[in-house]
C-alpha positions in Angstrom: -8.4 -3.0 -24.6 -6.8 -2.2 -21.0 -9.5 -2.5 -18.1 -9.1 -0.1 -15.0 -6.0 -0.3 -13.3 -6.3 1.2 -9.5 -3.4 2.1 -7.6 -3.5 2.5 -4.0 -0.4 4.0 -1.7 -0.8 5.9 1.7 0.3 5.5 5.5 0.7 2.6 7.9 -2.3 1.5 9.7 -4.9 3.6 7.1 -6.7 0.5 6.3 -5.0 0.3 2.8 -5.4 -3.5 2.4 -8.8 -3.5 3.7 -10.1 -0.9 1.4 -8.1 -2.9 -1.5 -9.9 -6.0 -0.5 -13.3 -4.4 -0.3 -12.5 -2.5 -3.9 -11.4 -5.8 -5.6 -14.8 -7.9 -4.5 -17.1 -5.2 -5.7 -15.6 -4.2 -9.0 -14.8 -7.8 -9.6 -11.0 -7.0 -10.2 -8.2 -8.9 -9.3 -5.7 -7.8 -6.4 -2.0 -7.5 -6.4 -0.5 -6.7 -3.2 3.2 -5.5 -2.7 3.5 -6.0 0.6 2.7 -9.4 0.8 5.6 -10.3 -1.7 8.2 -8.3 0.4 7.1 -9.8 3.5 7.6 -13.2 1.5 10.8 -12.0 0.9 11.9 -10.8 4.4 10.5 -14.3 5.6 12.9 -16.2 3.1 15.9 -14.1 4.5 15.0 -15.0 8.0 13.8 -11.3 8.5 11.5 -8.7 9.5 10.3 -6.3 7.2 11.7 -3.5 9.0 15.1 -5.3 8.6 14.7 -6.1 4.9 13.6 -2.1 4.3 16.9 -1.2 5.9 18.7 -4.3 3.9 16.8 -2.6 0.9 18.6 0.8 1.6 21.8 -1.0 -0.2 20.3 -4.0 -2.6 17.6 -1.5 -5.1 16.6 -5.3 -6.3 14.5 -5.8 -3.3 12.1 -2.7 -4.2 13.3 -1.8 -8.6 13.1 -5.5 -9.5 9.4 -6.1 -7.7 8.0 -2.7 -8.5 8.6 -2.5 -12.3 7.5 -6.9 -12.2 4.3 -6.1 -10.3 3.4 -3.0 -12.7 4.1 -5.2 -15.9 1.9 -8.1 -14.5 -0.6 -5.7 -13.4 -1.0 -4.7 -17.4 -1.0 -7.9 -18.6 -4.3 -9.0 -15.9 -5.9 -5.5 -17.1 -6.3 -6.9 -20.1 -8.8 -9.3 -18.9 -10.1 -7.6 -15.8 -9.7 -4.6 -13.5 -6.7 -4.8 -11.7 -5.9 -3.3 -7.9 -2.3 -2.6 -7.3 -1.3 -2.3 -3.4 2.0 -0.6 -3.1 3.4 2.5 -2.0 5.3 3.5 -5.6 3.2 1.9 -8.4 1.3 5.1 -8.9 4.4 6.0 -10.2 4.9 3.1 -12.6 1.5 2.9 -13.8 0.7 6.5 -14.2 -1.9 5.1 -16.6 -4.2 4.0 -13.3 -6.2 5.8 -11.1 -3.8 6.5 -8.1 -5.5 6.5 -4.3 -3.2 7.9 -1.7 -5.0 7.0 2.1 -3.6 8.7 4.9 -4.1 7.9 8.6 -3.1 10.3 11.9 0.2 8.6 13.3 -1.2 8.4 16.5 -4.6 6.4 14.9 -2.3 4.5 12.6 -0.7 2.8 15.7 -3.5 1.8 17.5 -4.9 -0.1 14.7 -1.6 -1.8 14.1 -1.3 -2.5 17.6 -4.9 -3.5 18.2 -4.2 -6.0 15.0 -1.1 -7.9 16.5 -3.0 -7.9 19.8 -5.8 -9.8 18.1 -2.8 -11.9 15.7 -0.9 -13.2 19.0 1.2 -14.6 16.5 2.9 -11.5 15.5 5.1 -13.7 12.7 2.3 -13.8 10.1 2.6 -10.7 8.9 6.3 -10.4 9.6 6.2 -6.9 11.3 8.4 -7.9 15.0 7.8 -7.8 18.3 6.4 -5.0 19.8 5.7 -4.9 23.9 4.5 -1.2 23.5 2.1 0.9 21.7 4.7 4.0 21.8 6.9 0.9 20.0 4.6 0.7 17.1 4.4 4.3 16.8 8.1 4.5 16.9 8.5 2.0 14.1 5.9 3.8 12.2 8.1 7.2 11.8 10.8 5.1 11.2 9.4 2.7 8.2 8.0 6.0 6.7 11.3 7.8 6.9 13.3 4.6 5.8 10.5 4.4 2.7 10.7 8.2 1.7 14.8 7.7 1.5 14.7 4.6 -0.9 12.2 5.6 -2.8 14.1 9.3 -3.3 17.3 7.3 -3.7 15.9 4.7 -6.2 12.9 6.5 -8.3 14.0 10.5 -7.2 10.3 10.3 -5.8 8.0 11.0 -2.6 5.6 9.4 -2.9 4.0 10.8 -0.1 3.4 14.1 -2.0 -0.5 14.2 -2.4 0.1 15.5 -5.8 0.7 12.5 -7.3 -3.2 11.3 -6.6 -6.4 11.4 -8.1 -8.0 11.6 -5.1 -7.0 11.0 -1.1 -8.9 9.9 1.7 -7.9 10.3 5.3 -9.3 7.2 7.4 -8.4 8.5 10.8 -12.1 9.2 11.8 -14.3 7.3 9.3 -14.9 3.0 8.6 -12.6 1.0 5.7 -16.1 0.4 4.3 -17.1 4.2 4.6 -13.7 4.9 2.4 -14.3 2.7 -0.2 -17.3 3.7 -0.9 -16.2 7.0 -1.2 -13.6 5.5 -4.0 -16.3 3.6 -5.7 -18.6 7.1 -6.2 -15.3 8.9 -7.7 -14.5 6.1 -10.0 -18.6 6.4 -10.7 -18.2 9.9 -11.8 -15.2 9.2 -12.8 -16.8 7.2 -15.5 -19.6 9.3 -16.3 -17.6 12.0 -17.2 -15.1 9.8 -19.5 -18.7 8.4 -20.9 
């Protein structure tokens, strides 16, 4: 019997991981994060993950191999628990889950990545560059987005920012990481009831 499998995709700087975090400690479930593997990845190639998305333009393996690995291992832990999948496509290989989309205004989106490699100082952790600007961050924001939506057409004939996809999306550019999952937590509630 396959526990819940979650699925969460949206914008850069929505508070994705956060909320994925938050989710995964109260429904007990175990986490599987994308992003962390590719930034993994672009570390072991002695790059940024801006330069292994563009590197990903030509070698599919960096995003088909990953994406169809993490959705199979993501099965295989729903057997035993609920699973939460962090990535911006695996709605779309587990279209069994319950697929969250959060979006984020661009603007508010690069002020909280900015404010977070402000607080980081060591900008290398999460792999992300060096930015001396805000209107930088901004700037590599449209571009990661646009860079996304063309492999992801190219590879999977998909856009995954198309809010049709979901089950339900939040928009975090005026409300807490804590207020938006526990705006997830009632919809999987009633969610439940109603499959009851």
């Amino acid at each position: 019997m396959l526990k819940q499998i979650i699925t969460i995709s949206g914008t850069p700087g929505s508070g994705k991981s956060t909320i994925a975090k938050n989710l995964a400690q109260k429904l007990k479930a175990k986490r599987l994060y994308i992003g962390k593997i590719r930034r993994n990845i672009a570390k072991s190639k002695n790059m940024t993950l801006a330069e292994l998305n563009k590197y990903a333009l030509t070698h599919p393996e960096t995003d088909v191999d990953i994406d169809k690995a993490v959705a199979q291992q993501a099965r295989e832990m729903a057997k035993k628990s609920s699973v939460i999948v962090e990535g911006r496509v695996q709605f779309h290989f587990l279209p069994e889950s319950f697929k969250i989309f959060i979006d984020v205004d661009l603007d508010e989106g690069a002020k909280r990545i900015w404010q977070d490699l402000q607080k980081q100082k060591a900008q290398s952790v999460r792999n992300k560059g060096d930015f001396d600007s805000l209107a930088e961050v901004k700037k590599s924001i449209k571009n990661r987005i646009a860079n996304d939506k063309k492999r992801y057409k190219k590879y999977y004939n998909l856009d995954h920012t198309k809010k049709s996809h979901y089950d339900l999306i939040i928009d975090t550019t005026n409300i807490t990481a804590k207020k938006a999952t526990q705006k997830v937590l009632k919809s999987i509630q009633n969610l439940t009831k109603i499959n009851k």
